[in-house]
C-alpha positions as CSV (number, residue, x, y, z in Angstrom):
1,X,13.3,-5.8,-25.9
2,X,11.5,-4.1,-22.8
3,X,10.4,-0.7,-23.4
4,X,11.6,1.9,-19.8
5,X,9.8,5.1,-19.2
6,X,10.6,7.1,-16.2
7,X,9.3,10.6,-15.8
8,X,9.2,13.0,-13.3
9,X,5.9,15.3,-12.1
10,X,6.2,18.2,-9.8
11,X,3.0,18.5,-7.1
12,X,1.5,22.0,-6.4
13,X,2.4,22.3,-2.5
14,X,0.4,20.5,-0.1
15,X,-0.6,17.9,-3.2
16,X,2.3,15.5,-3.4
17,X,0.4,12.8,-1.2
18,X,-2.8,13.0,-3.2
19,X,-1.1,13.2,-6.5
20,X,1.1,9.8,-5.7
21,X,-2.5,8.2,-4.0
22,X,-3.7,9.1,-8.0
23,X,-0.8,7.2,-9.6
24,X,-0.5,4.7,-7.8
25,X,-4.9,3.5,-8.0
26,X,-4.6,1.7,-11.0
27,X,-1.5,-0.4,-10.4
28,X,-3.9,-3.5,-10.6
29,X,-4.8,-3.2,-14.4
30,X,-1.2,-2.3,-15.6
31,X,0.4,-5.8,-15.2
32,X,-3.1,-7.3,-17.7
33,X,-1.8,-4.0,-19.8
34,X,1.5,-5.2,-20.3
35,X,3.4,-3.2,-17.6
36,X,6.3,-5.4,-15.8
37,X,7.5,-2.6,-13.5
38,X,5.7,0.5,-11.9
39,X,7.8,2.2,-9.3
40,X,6.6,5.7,-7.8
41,X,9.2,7.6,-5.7
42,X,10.3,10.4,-4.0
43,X,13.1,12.3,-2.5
44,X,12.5,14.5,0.2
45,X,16.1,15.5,0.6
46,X,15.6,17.3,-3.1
47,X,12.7,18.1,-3.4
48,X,9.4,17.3,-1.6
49,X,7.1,18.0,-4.1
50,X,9.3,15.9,-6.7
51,X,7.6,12.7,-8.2
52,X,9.0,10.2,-10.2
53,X,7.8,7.3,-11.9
54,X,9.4,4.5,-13.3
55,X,8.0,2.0,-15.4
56,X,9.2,-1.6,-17.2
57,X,6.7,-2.5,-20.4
58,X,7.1,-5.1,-22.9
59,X,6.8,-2.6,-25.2
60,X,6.2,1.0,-26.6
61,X,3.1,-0.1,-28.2
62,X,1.8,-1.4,-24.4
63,X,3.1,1.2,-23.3
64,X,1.4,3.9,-25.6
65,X,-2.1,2.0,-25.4
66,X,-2.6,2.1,-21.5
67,X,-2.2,5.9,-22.3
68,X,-5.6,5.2,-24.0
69,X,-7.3,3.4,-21.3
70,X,-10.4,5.0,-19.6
71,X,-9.5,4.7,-16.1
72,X,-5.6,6.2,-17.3
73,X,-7.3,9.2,-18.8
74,X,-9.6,9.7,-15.8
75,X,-6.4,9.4,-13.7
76,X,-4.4,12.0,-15.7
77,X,-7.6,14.2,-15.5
78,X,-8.0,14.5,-11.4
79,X,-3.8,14.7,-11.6
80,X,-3.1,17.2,-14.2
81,X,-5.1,19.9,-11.7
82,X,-3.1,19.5,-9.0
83,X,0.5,19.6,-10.8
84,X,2.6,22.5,-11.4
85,X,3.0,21.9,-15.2
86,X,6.6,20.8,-14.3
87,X,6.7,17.4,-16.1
88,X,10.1,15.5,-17.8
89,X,9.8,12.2,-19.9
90,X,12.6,10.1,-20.8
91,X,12.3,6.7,-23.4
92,X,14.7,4.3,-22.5
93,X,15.5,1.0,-24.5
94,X,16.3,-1.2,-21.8
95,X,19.4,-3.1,-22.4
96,X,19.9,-6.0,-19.3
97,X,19.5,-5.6,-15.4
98,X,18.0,-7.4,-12.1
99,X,14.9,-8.6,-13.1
100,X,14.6,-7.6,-16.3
């Protein structure tokens, strides 16, 4: 059964752009990683400085190891500094859906 994470990361003003450049980098390794779905949005309506992420693994364990990757932690490194500390998780066990 696929493994969903979706989480949501609040930019410091004037760092949404560069935070989402930062997330979205390493897109190329997370497919190799076990990653079927990596979706980063926003909603301006809401709140501009708002980002969410959803992702699609084939499992936790995938999930939990690309956590451990080198070029993950370098990623979460040059993004933590430029976040308010406003960050939700949720686990999902994904249960059916288009493309899933």
């Amino acid at each position: 059964m696929p493994y969903g994470y979706q989480a949501t990361l609040k930019a410091r003003p004037g760092h949404r752009d560069e935070v989402i450049a930062i997330l979205l980098r390493g897109v190329d390794g997370l497919r190799a990683a076990g990653c079927r779905l990596y979706a980063v949005g926003v909603s301006d309506a809401t709140d501009p400085d708002l980002i969410w992420v959803n992702e699609l693994w084939e499992s936790k364990e995938q999930h939990d190891a690309s956590l451990l990757l080198p070029e993950t932690k370098a990623a979460i490194a040059e993004a933590l500094p430029l976040l308010t500390g406003e960050v939700t998780g949720q686990e999902l066990t994904v249960v059916g859906g288009l493309g899933v």
